[in-house]
ZAKOL-70278 format. One record per atom (N, C-alpha, C, O): residue number from 1; x, y, z; atom name. Coordinates in pm, 1 decimal. Layout:
N
<drenmar pos="NUM" u="X" v="Y" w="Z" site="CA"/>
...
//
This chain:
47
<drenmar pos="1" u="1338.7" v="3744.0" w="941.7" site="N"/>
<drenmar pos="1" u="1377.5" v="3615.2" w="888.3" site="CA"/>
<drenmar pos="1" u="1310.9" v="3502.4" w="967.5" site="C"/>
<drenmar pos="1" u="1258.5" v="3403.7" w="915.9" site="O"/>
<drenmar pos="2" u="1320.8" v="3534.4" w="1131.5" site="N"/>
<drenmar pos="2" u="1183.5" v="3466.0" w="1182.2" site="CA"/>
<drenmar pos="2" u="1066.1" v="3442.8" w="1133.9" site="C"/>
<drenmar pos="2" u="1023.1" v="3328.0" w="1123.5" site="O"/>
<drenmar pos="3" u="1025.3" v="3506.4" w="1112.2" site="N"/>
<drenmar pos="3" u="870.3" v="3495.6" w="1057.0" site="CA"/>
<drenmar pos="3" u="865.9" v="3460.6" w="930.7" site="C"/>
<drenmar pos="3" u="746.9" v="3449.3" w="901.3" site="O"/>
<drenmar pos="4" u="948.1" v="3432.2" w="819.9" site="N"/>
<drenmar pos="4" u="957.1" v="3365.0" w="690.5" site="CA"/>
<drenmar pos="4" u="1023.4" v="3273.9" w="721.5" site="C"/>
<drenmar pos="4" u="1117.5" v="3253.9" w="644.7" site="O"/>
<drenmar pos="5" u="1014.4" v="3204.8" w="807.5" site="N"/>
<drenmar pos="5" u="1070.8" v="3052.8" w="837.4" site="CA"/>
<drenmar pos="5" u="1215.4" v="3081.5" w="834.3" site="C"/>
<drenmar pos="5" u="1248.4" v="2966.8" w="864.5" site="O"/>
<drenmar pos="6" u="1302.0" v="3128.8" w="824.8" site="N"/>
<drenmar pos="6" u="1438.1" v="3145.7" w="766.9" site="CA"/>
<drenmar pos="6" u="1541.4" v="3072.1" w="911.5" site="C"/>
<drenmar pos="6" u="1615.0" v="2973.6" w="916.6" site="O"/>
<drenmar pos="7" u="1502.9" v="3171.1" w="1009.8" site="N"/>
<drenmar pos="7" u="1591.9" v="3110.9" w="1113.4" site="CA"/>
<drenmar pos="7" u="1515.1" v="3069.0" w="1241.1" site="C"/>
<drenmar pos="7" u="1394.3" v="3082.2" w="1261.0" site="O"/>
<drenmar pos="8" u="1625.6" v="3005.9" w="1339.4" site="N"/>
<drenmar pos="8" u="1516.4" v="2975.5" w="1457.0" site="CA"/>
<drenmar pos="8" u="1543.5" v="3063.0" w="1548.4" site="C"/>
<drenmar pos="8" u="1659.3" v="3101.8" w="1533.6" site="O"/>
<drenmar pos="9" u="1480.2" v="3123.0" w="1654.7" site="N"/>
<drenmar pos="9" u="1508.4" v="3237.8" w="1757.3" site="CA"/>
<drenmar pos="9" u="1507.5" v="3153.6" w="1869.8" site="C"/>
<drenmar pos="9" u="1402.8" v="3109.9" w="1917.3" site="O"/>
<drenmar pos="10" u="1630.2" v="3126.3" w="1919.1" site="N"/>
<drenmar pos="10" u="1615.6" v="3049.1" w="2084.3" site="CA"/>
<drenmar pos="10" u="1706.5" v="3162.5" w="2157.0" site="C"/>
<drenmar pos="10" u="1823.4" v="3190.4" w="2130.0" site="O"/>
<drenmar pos="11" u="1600.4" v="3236.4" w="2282.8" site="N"/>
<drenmar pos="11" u="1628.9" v="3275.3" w="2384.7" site="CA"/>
<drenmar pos="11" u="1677.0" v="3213.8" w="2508.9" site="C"/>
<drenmar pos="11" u="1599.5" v="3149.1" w="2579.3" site="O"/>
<drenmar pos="12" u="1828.0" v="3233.7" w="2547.0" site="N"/>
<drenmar pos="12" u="1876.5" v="3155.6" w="2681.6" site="CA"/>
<drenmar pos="12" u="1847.3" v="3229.9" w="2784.9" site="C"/>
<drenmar pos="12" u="1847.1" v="3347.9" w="2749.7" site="O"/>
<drenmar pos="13" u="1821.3" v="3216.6" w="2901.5" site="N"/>
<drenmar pos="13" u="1760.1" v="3247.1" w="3029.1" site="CA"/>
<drenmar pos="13" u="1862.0" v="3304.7" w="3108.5" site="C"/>
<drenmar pos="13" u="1849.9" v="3285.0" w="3229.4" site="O"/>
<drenmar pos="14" u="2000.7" v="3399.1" w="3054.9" site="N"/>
<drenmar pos="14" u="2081.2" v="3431.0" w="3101.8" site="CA"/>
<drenmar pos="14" u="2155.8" v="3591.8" w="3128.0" site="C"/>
<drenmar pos="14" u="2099.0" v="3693.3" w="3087.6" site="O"/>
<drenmar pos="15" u="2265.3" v="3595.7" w="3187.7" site="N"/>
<drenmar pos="15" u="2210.4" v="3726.1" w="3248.8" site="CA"/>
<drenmar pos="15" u="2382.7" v="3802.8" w="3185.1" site="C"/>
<drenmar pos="15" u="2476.3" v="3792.2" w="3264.3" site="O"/>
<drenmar pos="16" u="2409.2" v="3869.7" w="3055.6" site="N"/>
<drenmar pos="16" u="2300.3" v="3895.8" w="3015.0" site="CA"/>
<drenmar pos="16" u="2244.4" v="3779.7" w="2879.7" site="C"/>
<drenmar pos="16" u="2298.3" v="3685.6" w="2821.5" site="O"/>
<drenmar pos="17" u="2122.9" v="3840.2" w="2872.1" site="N"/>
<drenmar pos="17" u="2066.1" v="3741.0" w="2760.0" site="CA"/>
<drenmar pos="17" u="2113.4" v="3732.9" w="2629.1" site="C"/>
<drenmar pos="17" u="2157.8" v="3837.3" w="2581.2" site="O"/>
<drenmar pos="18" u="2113.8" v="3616.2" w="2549.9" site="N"/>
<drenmar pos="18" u="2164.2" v="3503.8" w="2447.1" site="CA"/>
<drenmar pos="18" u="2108.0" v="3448.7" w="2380.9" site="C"/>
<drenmar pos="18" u="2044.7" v="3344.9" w="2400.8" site="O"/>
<drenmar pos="19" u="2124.6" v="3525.3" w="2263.6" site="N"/>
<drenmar pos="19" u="1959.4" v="3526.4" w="2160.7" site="CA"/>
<drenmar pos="19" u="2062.3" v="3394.8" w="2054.3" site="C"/>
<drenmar pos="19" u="2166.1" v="3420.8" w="1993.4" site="O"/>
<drenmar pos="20" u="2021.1" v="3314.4" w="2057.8" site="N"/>
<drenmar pos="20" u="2074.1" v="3284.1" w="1874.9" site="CA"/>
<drenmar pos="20" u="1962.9" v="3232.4" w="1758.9" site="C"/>
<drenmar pos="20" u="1852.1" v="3184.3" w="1782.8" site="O"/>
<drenmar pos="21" u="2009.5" v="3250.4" w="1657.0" site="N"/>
<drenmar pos="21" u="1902.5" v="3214.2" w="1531.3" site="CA"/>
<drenmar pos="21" u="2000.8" v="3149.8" w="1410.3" site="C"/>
<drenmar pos="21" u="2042.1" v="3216.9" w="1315.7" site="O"/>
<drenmar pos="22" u="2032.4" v="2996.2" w="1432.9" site="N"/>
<drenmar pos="22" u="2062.0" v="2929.4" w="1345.0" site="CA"/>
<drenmar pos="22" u="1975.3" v="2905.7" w="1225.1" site="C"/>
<drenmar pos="22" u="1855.0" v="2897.3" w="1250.0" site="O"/>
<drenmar pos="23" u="2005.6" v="2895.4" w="1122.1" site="N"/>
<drenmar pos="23" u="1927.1" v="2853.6" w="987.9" site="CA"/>
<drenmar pos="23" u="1874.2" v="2736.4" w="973.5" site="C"/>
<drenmar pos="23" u="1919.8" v="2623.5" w="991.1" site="O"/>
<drenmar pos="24" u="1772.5" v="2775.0" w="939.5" site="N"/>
<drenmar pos="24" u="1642.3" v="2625.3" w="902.3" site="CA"/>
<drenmar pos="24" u="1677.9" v="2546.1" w="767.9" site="C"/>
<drenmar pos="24" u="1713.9" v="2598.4" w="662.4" site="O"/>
<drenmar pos="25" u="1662.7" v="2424.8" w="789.9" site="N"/>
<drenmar pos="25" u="1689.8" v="2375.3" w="636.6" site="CA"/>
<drenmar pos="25" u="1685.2" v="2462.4" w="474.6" site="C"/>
<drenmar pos="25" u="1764.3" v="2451.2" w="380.9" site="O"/>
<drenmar pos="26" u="1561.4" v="2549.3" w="486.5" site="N"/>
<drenmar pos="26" u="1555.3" v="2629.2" w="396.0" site="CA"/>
<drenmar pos="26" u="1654.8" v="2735.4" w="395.2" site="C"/>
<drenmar pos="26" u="1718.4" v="2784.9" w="302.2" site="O"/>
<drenmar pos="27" u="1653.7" v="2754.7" w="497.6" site="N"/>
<drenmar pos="27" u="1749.3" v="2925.9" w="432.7" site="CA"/>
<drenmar pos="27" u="1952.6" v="2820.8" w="418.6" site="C"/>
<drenmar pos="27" u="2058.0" v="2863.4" w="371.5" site="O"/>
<drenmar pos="28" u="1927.9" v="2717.3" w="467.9" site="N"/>
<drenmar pos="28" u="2078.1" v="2618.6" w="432.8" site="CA"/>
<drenmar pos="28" u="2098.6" v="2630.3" w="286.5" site="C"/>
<drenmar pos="28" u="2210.8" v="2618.8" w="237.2" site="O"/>
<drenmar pos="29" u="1991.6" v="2652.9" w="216.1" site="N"/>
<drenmar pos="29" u="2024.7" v="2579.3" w="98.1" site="CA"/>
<drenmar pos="29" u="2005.6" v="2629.7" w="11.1" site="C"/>
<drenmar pos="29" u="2007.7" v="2579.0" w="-101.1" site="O"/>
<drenmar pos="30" u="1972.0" v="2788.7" w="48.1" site="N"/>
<drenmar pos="30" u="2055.6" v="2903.8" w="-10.1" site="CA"/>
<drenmar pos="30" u="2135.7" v="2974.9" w="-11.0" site="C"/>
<drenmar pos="30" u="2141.2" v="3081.7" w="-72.0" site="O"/>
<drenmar pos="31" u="2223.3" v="2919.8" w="67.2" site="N"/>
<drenmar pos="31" u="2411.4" v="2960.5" w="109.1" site="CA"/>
<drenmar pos="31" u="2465.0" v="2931.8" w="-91.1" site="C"/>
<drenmar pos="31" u="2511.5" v="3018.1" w="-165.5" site="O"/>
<drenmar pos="32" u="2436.9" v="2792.2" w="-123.8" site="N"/>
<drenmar pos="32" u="2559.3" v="2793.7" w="-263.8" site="CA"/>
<drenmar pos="32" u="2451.5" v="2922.8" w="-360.0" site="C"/>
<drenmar pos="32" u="2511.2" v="2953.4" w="-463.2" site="O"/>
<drenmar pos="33" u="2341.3" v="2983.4" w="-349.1" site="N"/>
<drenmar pos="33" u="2334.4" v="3068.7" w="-415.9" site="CA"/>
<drenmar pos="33" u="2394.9" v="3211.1" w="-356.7" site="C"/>
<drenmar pos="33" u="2461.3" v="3289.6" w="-424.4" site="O"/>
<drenmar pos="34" u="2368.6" v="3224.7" w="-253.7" site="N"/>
<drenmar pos="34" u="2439.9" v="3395.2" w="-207.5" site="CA"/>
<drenmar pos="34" u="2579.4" v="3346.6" w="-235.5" site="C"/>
<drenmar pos="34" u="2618.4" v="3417.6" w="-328.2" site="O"/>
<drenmar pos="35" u="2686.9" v="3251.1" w="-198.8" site="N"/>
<drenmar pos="35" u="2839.3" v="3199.6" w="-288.4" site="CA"/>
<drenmar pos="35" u="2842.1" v="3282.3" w="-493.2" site="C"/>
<drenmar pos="35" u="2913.6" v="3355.6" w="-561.6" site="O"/>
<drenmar pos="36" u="2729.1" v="3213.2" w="-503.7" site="N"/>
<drenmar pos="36" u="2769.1" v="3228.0" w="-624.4" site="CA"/>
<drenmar pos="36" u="2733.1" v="3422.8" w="-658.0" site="C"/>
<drenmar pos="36" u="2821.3" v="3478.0" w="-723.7" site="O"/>
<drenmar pos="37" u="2639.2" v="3492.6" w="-623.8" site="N"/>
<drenmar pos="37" u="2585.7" v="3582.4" w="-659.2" site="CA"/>
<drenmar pos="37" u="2712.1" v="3653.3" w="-609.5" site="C"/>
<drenmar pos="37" u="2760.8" v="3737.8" w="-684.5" site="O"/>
<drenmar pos="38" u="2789.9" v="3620.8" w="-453.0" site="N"/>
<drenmar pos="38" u="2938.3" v="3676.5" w="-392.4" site="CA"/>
<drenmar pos="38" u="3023.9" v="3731.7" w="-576.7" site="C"/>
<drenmar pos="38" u="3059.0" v="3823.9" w="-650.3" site="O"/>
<drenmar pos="39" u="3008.9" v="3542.0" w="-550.0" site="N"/>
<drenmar pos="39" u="3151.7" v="3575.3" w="-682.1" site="CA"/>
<drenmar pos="39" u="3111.5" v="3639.5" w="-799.6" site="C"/>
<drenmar pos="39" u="3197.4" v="3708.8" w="-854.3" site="O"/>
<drenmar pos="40" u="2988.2" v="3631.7" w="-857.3" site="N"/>
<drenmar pos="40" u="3002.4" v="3724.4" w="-955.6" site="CA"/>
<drenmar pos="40" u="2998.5" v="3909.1" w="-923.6" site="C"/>
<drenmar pos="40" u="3024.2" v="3993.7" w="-1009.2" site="O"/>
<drenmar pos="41" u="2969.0" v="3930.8" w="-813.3" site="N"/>
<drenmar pos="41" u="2971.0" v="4039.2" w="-753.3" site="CA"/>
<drenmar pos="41" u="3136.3" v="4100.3" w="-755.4" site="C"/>
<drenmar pos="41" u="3170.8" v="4214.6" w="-785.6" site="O"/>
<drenmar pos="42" u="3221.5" v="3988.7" w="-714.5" site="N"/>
<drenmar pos="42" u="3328.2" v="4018.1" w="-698.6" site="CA"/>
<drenmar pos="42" u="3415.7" v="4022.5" w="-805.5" site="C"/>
<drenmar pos="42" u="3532.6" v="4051.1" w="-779.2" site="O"/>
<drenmar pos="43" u="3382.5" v="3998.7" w="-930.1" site="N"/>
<drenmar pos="43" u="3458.4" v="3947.6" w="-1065.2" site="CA"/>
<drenmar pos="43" u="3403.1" v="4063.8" w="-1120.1" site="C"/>
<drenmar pos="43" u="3482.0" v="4133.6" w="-1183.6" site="O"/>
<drenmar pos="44" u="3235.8" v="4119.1" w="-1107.7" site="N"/>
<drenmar pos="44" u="3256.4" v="4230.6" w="-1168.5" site="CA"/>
<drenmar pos="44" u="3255.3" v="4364.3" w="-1093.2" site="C"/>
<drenmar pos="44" u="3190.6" v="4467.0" w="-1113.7" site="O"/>
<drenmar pos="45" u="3316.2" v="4343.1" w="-1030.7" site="N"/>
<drenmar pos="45" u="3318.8" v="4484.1" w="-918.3" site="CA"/>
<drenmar pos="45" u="3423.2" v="4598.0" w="-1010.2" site="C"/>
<drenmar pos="45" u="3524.0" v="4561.6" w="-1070.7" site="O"/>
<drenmar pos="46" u="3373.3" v="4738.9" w="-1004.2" site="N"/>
<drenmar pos="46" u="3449.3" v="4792.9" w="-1054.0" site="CA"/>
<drenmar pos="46" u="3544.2" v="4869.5" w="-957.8" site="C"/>
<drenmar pos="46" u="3488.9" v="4942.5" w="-875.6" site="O"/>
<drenmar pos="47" u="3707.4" v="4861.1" w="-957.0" site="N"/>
<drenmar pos="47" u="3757.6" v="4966.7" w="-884.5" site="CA"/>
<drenmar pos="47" u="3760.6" v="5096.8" w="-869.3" site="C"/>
<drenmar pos="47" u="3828.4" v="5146.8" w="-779.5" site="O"/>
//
């Protein structure tokens, strides 16, 4: 997801180490589509 721009990879200098990868504007603003693809996932889920 790094490398398709998706998130950012910041390494902290700590012991032990503390990776995080928050989302880039782009991959933000495909949250209301994975929401919606959720709910129809969930409406037609079969038991």
């Amino acid at each position: 997801m790094e490398k398709d721009g998706l998130v950012k990879r910041t390494v902290h200098a700590e012991v032990p180490p503390i990776v995080d990868y928050p989302l880039k504007e782009i991959a933000s603003q495909l949250i209301p589509i994975y929401e919606e693809l959720s709910d129809y996932a969930a409406k037609h889920k079969k038991c």
